[in-house]
C-alpha positions, 0 to 999 in steps of 0.5 A: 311650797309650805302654806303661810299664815296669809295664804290657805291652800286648797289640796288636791288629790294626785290619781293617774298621774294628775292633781286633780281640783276639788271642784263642787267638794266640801272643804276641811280646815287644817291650822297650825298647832302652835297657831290655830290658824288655818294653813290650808283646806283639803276635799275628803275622798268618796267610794266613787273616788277610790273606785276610779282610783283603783281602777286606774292603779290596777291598770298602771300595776299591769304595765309596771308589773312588766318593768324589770326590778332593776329599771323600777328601783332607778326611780327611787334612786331619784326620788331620794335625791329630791328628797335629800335636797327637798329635806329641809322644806319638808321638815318645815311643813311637817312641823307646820301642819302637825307641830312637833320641832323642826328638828323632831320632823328633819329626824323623821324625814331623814328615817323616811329617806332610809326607807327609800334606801332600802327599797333601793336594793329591791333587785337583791331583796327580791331575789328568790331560791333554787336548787339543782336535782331535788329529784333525778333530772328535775331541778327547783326555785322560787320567785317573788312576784307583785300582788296588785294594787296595795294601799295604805292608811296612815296616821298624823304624828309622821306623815313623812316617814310612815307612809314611806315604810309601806309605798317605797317597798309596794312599787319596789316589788311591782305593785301600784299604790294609794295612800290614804294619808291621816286628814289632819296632816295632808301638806307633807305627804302632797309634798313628797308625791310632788317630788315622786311625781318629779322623779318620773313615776309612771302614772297610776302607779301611785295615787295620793287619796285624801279622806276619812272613814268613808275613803277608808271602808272603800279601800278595805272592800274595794275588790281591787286592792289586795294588800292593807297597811296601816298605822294607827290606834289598836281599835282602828288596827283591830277594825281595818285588820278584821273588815279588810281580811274579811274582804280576803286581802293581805293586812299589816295593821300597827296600833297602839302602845302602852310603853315602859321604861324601865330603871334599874338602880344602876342606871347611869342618871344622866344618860338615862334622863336625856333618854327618858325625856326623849323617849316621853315627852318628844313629838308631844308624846304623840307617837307609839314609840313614846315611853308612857310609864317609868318604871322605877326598881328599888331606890330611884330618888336620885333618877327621879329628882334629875328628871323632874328637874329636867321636865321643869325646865322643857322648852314649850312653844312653837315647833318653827322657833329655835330653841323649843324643845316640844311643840303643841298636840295636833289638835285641839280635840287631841289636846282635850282627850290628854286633858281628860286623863290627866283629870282620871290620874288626879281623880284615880289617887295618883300624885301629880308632880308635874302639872302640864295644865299649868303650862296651856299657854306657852302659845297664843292660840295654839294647842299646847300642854306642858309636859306632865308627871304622875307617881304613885301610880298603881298598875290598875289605874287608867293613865297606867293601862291606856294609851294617853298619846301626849305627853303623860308620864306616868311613875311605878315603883317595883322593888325588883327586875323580876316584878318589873318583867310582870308588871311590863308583860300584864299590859295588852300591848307590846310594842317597845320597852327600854331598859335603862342598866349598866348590868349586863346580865339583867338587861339580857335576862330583860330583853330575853323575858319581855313580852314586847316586839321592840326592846331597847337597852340604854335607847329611849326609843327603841325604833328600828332601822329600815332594813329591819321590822317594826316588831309590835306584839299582842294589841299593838299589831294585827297580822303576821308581816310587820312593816319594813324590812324583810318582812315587807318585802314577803308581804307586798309579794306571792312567792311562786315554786317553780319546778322543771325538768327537761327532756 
């Protein structure tokens, strides 16, 4: 159940199968965005926690390794039909403890429950290779086996769907898990291990830490654990993909993103608009799919015009209200580091069209900030260059496709670009040039479908195994050759 206004909750970690009191433990508060209420109070995990933890996962790995792919799966055939029927509920307490709009979080939690889909068909996904008579008489195949313990480290703008990207696959292949789940945002993932727990997991198989940098450091040495997943800012990717690969486990580290989106002259402005406001300002900007800088090829007046028309008008308020179009940031310090930048813009030479500070108070004591457009924007500039993570737009003018691919393949990061056209030749010479793992063509946010990788490059990701998708699947497994012959 969602904690209110009037009812703090205390959390609990879920280890070995049991919710454990956080008797004799510091608490931390966690509010409603839009309220700055406390809604509840969550204990931070200790190396001791995580090394009973782990012990116990490696001990439940050991019997589930043993349970045949097709009897593991059936457990996720029940989980997801808790979670479409648990949908709702967890929409709103998504939106209650991060405070993006309840429609926002029901679209993340329906791409978790995909998530579950795919790790569904884990007995075909699974399936390795063979060949008769590579040499007289001897014949070949390989087979795809679980690693252990694997944990994952996951952050706060989607707390339904991110952690869903890595521990459906995990135990799909056979391994046990621990998520270690941003402490921002700890309602949402407490509430989808309630209903793994429902769907008759075995104990140990999954175990849900709460915490911060210690809980972290713990899982990147802890001996036991031999795979890492992570989302979350390109430092953070950089420092767990560095410690934990020191440690000599498997790591998958997503991070952050400087995104482009890209609009041609001939651009359908309608379409492109709802895109680029989808793709800027949706989740409050906080997420590393969001389109930070327009870029504008050739005469864009037109384009320009419709869409600041359309950021004038946004709807801000509390993501539980009908009608609002963009909730509060998560917190008051995330609010404060967006406020810097829009002061580095201003102090930097670019020219604020949209000032989102005049709008901080949409909410009475929440943590909101109006949607915010710059132009005049030089690559050099730092709203260009760094990750803000809120709701900033930033424009630049370039006279042509060509200076566009340069200006989008400087950045350090790759994760997503959008090109927004109806010229088939330059969206494919776009798609084709782009120094970028995700690209879309018309899509604001180009995110990929479960059954396909969470393809950043350069700074936005560490490691050679993407999230999702196939790639998943060789990740949390060690492929075995197996040759015989028989006399």
């Amino acid at each position: 159940m969602i904690a209110t206004e009037t009812a703090v909750r205390t959390l609990k970690f879920y280890t070995n199968g049991n919710w454990e009191e956080a008797h004799g433990r510091a608490l931390h508060p966690i509010a409603n965005p839009a309220t700055g209420q406390v809604i509840a109070q969550v204990p931070y995990a200790t190396s001791e926690d995580v090394d009973r933890t782990a012990r116990a996962a490696h001990a439940a790995f050991l019997k589930w390794r043993e349970v045949p792919v097709v009897e593991r799966v059936q457990v996720f055939y029940r989980y997801k039909d808790l979670l479409e029927k648990h949908a709702g509920e967890i929409a709103r307490i998504l939106s209650a403890e991060n405070g993006k709009t309840v429609d926002d979080a029901a679209g993340s939690v329906r791409r978790a429950i995909q998530m579950v889909e795919v790790a569904c068909g884990m007995p075909s996904l699974m399936m390795g290779q063979s060949l008769e008579n590579v040499s007289k008489g001897i014949d070949c195949q390989t087979i795809r086996q679980p690693l252990g313990v694997c944990a994952g480290i996951t952050p706060f703008n989607f707390p339904a769907m991110v952690p869903m990207w890595m521990f459906p696959f995990a135990i799909a292949c056979g391994n046990s898990f621990i998520l270690k789940p941003s402490e921002k945002v700890p309602l949402t993932p407490t509430r989808t291990a309630e209903l793994l727990h429902d769907a008759g997991l075995p104990a140990g198989v999954y175990n849900l830490l709460h915490g911060a940098r210690e809980a972290v450091d713990a899982l990147l040495a802890h001996p036991l654990v031999r795979a890492i997943s992570f989302v979350g800012s390109s430092p953070v990717a950089k420092y767990v993909y560095q410690t934990a690969a020191a440690h000599g486990k498997r790591v998958q580290a997503l991070g952050g993103a400087k995104n482009h989106l890209v609009a041609m002259p001939d651009a359908n402005v309608e379409k492109s608009v709802e895109a680029i406001m989808g793709s800027a300002f949706g989740a409050a900007g906080e997420r590393c799919l969001a389109g930070s800088v327009l870029v504008a090829v050739g005469d864009s007046a037109p384009l320009l015009d419709a869409l600041l028309d359309k950021v004038r008008g946004l709807r801000i308020g509390d993501g539980a209200a009908a009608g609002t179009e963009m909730g509060p940031l998560v917190t008051a310090e995330r609010r404060a580091r967006v406020l810097g930048y829009i002061e580095k813009g201003v102090a930097e030479g670019a020219q604020l069209l949209v000032d989102g500070r005049e709008r901080m108070h949409a909410g009475e004591g929440g943590y909101f900030l109006g949607p915010t457009v710059f132009d005049g924007v030089a690559p050099g500039m730092t709203i260009a260059r760094e990750e803000i993570f809120g709701p900033v737009l930033s424009v630049i003018h370039v006279k042509d496709l060509e200076e566009a691919i340069h200006l989008v393949n400087q950045s350090a990061f790759g994760n997503t670009t959008s090109i927004f056209t109806s010229n088939g030749k330059a969206a494919r010479e776009y798609a084709s040039r782009v120094e970028v793992g995700m690209v879309g063509v018309n899509v604001g946010v180009a995110a990929p479908m479960a059954f396909f990788p969470f393809s950043g490059w350069k700074n936005s990701f560490y490691g050679d195994l993407h999230a999702h998708g196939r790639d998943a699947i060789a990740f949390y497994t060690e492929q075995k050759v197996v040759m015989s012959r028989w006399f």
